[in-house]
C-alpha positions as CSV (number, residue, x, y, z in Angstrom):
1,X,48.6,-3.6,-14.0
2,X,47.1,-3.4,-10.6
3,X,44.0,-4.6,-9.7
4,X,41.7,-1.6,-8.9
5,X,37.8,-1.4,-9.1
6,X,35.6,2.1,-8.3
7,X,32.0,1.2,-7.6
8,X,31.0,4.1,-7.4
9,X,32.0,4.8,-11.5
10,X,31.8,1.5,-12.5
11,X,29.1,-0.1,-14.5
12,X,30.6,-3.3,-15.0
13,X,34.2,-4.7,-14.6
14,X,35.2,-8.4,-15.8
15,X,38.6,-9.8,-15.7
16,X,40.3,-13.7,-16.0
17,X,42.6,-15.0,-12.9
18,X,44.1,-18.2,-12.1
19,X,42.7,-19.3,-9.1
20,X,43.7,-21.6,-6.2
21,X,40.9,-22.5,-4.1
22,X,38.4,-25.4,-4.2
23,X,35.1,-23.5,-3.7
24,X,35.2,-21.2,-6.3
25,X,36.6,-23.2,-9.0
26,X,33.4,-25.0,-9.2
27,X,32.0,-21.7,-10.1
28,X,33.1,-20.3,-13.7
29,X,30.9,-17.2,-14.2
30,X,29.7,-14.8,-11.3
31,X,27.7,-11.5,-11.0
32,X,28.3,-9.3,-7.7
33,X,25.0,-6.9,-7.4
34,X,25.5,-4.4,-5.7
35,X,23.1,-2.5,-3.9
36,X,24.8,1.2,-2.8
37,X,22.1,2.5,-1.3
38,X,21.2,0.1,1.4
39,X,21.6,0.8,5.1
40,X,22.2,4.3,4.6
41,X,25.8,4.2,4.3
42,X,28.3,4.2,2.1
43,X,30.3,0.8,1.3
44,X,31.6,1.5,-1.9
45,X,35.5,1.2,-0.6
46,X,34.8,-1.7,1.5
47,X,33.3,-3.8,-1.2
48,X,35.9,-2.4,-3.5
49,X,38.6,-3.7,-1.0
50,X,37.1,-7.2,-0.3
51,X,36.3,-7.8,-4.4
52,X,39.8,-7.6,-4.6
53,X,40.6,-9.6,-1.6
54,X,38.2,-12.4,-2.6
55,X,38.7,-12.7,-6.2
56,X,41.6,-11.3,-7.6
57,X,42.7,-15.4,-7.9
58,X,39.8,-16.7,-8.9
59,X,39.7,-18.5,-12.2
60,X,37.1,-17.8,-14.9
61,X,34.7,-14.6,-15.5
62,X,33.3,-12.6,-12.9
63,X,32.0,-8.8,-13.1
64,X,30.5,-6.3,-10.5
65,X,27.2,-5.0,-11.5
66,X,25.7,-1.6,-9.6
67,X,21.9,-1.9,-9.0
68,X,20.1,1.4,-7.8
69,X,16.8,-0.4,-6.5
70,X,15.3,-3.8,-5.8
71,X,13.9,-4.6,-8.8
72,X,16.9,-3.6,-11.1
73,X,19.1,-6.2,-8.7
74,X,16.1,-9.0,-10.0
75,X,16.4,-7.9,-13.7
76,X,19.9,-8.2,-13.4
77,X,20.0,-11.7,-11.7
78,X,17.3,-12.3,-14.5
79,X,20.1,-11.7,-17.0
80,X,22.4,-13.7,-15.2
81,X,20.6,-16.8,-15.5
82,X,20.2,-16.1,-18.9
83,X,23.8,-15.7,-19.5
84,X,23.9,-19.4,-17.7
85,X,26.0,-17.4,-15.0
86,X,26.8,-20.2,-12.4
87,X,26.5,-17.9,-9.1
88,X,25.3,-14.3,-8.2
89,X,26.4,-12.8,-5.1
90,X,23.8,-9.9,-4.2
91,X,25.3,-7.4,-1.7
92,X,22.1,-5.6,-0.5
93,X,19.0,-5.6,2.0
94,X,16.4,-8.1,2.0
95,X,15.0,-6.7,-0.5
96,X,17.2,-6.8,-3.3
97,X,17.7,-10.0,-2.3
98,X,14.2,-11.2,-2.5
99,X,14.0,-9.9,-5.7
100,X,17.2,-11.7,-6.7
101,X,16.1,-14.6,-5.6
102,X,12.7,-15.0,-7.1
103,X,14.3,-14.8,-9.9
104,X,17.2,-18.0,-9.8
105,X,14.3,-20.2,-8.4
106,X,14.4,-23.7,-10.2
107,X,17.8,-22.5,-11.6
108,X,21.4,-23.5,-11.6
109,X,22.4,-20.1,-10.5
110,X,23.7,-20.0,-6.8
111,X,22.7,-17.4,-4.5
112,X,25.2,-15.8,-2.2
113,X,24.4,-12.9,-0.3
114,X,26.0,-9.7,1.4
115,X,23.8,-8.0,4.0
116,X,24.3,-4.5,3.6
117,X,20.3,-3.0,4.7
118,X,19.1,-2.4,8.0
119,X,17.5,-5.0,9.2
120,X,19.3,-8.3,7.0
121,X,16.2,-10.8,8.2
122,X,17.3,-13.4,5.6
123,X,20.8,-12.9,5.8
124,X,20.5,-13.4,9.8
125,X,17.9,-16.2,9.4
126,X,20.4,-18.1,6.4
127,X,23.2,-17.6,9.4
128,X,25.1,-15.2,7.1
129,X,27.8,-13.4,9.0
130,X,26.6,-8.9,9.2
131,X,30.4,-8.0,8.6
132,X,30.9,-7.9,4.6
133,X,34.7,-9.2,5.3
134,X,32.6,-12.4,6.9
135,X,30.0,-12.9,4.7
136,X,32.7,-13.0,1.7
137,X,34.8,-15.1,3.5
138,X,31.9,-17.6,3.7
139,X,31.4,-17.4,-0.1
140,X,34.9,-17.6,-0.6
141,X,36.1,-20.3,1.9
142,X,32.4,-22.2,2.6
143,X,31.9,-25.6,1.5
144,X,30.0,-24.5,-1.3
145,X,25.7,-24.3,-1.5
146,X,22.9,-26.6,-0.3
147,X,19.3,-26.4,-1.7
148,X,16.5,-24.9,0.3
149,X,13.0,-25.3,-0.2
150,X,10.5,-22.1,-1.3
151,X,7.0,-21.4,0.2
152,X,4.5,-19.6,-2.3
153,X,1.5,-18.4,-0.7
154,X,-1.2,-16.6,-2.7
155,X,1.0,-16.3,-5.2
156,X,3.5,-14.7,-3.6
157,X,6.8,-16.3,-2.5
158,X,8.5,-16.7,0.9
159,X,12.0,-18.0,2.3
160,X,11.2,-17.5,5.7
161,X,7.9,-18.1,6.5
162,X,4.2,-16.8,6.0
163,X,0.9,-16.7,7.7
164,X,-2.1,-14.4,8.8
165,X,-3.5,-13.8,11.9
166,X,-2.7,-10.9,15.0
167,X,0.8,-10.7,13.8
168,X,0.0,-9.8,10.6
169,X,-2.6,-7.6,11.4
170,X,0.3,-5.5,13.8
171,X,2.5,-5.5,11.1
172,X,0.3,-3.6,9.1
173,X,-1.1,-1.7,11.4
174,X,2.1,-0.9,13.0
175,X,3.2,0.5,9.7
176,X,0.4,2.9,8.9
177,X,0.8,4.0,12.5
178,X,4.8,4.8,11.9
179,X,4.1,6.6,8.7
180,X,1.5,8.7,10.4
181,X,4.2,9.3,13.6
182,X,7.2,9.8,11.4
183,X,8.3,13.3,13.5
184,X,7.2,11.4,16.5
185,X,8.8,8.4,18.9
186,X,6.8,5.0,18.5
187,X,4.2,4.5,21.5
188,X,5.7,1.8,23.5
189,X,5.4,-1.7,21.9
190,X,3.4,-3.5,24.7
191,X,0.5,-1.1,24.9
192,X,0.5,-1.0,21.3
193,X,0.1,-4.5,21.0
194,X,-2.9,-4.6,23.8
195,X,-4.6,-2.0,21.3
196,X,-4.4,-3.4,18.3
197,X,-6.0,-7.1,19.5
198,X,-8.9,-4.7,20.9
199,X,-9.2,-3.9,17.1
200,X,-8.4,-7.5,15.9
201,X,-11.3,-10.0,14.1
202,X,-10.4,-13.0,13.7
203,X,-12.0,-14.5,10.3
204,X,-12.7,-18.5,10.6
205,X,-10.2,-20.3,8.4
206,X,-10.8,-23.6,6.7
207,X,-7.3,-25.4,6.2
208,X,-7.6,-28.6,3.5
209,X,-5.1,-31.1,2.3
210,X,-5.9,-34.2,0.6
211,X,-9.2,-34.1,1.4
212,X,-8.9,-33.3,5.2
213,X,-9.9,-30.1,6.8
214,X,-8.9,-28.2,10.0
215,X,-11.7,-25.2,11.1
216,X,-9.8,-22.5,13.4
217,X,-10.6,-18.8,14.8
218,X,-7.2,-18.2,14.2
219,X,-5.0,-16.0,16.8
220,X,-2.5,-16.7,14.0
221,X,-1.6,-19.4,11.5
222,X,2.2,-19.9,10.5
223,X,3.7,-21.7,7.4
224,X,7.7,-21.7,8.7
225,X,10.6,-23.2,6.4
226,X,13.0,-21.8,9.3
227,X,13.1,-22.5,12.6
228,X,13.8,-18.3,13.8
229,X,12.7,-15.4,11.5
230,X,16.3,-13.6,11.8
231,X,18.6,-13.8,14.3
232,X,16.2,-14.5,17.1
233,X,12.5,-14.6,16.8
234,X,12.3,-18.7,17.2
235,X,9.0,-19.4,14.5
236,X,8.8,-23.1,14.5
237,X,11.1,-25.3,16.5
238,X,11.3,-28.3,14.1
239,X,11.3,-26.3,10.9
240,X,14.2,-27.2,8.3
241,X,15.3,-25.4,4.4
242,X,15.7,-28.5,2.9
243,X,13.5,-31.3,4.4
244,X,10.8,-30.9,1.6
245,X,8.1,-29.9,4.4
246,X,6.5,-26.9,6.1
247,X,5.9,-26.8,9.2
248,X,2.0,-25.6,10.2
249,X,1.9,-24.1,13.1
250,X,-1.4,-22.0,14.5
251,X,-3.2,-21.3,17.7
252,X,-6.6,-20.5,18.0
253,X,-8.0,-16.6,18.9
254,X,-8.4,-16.9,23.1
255,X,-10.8,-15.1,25.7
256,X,-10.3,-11.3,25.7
257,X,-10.3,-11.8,29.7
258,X,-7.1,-13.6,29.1
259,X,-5.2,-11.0,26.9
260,X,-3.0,-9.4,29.4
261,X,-1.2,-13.3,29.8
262,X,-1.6,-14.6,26.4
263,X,-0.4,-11.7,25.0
264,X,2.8,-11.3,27.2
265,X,3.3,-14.8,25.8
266,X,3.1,-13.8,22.2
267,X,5.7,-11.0,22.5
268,X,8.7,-13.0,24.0
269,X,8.4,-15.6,21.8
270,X,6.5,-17.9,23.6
271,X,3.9,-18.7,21.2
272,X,4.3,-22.6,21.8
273,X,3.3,-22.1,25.2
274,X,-0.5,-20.3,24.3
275,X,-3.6,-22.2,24.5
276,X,-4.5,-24.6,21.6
277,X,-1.1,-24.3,19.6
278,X,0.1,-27.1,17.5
279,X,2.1,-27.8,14.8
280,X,2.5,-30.5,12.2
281,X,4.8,-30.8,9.1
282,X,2.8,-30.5,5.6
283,X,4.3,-31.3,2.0
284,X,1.3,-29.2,1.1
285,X,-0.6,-28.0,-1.0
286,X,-2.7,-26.6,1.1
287,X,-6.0,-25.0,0.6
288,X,-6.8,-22.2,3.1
289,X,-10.4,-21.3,2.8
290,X,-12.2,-18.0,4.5
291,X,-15.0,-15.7,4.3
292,X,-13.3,-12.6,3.6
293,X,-10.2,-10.9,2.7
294,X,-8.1,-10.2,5.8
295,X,-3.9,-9.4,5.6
296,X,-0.9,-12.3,4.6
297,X,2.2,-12.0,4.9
298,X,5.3,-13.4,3.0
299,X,8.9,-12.9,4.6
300,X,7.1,-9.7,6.4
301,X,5.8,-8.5,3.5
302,X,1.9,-7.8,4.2
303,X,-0.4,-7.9,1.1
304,X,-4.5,-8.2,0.8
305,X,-5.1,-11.6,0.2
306,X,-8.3,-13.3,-1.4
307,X,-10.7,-15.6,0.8
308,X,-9.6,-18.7,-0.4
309,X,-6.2,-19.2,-1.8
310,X,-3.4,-22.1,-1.8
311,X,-0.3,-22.4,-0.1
312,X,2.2,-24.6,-2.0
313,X,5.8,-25.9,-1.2
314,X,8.8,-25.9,-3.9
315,X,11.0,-28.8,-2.9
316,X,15.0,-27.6,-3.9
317,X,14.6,-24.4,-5.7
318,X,17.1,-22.7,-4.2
319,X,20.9,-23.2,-4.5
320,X,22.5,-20.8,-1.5
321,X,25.6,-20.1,0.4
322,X,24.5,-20.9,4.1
323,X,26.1,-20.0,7.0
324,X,26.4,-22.1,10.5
């Protein structure tokens, strides 16, 4: 019988091959997640086609699952680890893969992802092909997963990186103002950057670890475990997945009469080059301490945070397909 699979009807679908490669045989029971919604476009016959390129050899038990949101592709990963599934492959946007991931933290459950949203920030940032034919080709033919550490700050976790400051401020203020435009084209990113620090208070920040304390007005304050958030945005030179470390980079709030140049700065990416930056590496935990609440961010995802809070390092809880 030929080997056919409809995503679109599907719930499930499990069959048993013989297979033939190395990577995969290390891998006896996998879960595909697929996201159809994301990017606004339908993939159904694409993933349909490369399922059956990918795997129609492969030995053991594998099954396509169809999640409709975010948090249905992290209850399902959920279940996968409960099944002791040995990988789960979430084809989705960042998202779904958060969510998935969360969930195989301190796991043996491998991660391997397939961008399919809009943006794909920690596809881009793992160096994950954006063609689906690639990114399965990198599951398929790879040399299998490495373990990356996981940031939690505030409670939340990150892959990327996290922080507080200007950047996070834009972020959410950038939003509200997109939601409010929606019939509308954005105003021009520049001037709206030179607005919102007009708006911007910086809170005084206490940073301790092991009994050692940094004060800073902070212009921003960045816990990277990648060296670029996506494909470009360069966060912390030195930063590596899977060296146990953090790296702490922050740069004090400077003289309004110097926002035009500072600013400038701050949009290309040249961050290293504004007054007072440095950065060290941290096995944490840190203690961040503050007088108010102002905005964090994890992976880009701004939240209310308390005052004081911790920000902690998990050495090795992630297993993941990486790209170059």
């Amino acid at each position: 019988m030929p080997y056919t699979i409809n995503l679109k009807v599907f719930e499930h679908f499990r069959s048993f091959y013989t297979h033939h490669g190395e990577v995969l045989s290390r891998y006896s029971k996998i879960r595909i997640i697929v996201e159809t919604r994301a990017g606004g476009r339908d993939v159904t016959a694409e993933i349909s086609e490369n399922v059956k390129r990918c795997f129609s050899s492969t030995n053991g038990f594998f099954e396509v699952k169809i999640s409709g949101s975010p948090v249905e592709a992290g209850n399902l990963a959920s279940g996968a680890v409960a099944e002791d599934y040995s990988a789960v492959i979430v084809c989705g946007g960042d998202e779904s893969v958060r969510r998935a991931a969360e969930k195989l933290l301190g796991t043996g459950t491998v991660l391997g992802i397939v961008p399919l949203g809009e943006d794909n920030i920690i596809a881009a940032s793992f160096g994950i092909p954006m063609e689906i034919s690639k990114a399965f080709d990198l599951i398929v033919g790879g040399k299998g997963f490495v373990e990356i550490d996981v940031g939690l700050i505030a409670g939340k976790y990150f892959f990327l990186s996290a922080g507080m400051g200007f950047d996070t401020y834009l972020s959410k203020d950038f939003g509200k103002e997109t939601e409010s435009n929606r019939e509308q084209k954005v105003v021009p990113y520049v001037s709206k950057v030179s607005r919102a620090f007009k708006k911007y208070t910086a809170v005084p920040t206490v940073i301790r670890e092991e009994g050692e304390a940094s004060h800073i007005l902070p212009f921003f304050i960045r816990f990277a475990n990648f060296s670029r958030y996506g494909a470009g945005k360069p966060m912390a030179a030195g930063a590596l997945p899977g060296d146990g470390l953090l790296d702490v980079c922050m740069a004090p709030l400077f003289d309004v009469r110097d926002a035009a140049k500072e600013l400038v700065k701050a949009v290309n990416g040249e961050e290293d080059t504004l007054p007072g930056f440095r950065c060290s590496k941290s096995a944490g935990p840190l203690r961040i301490e503050r007088r108010e609440t102002t905005p964090l961010h994890a992976d880009g995802e701004v939240f209310d945070g308390p005052p004081n809070f911790e920000v902690k390092l998990l050495p090795n809880a992630l297993k993941v397909w990486l790209g170059n």
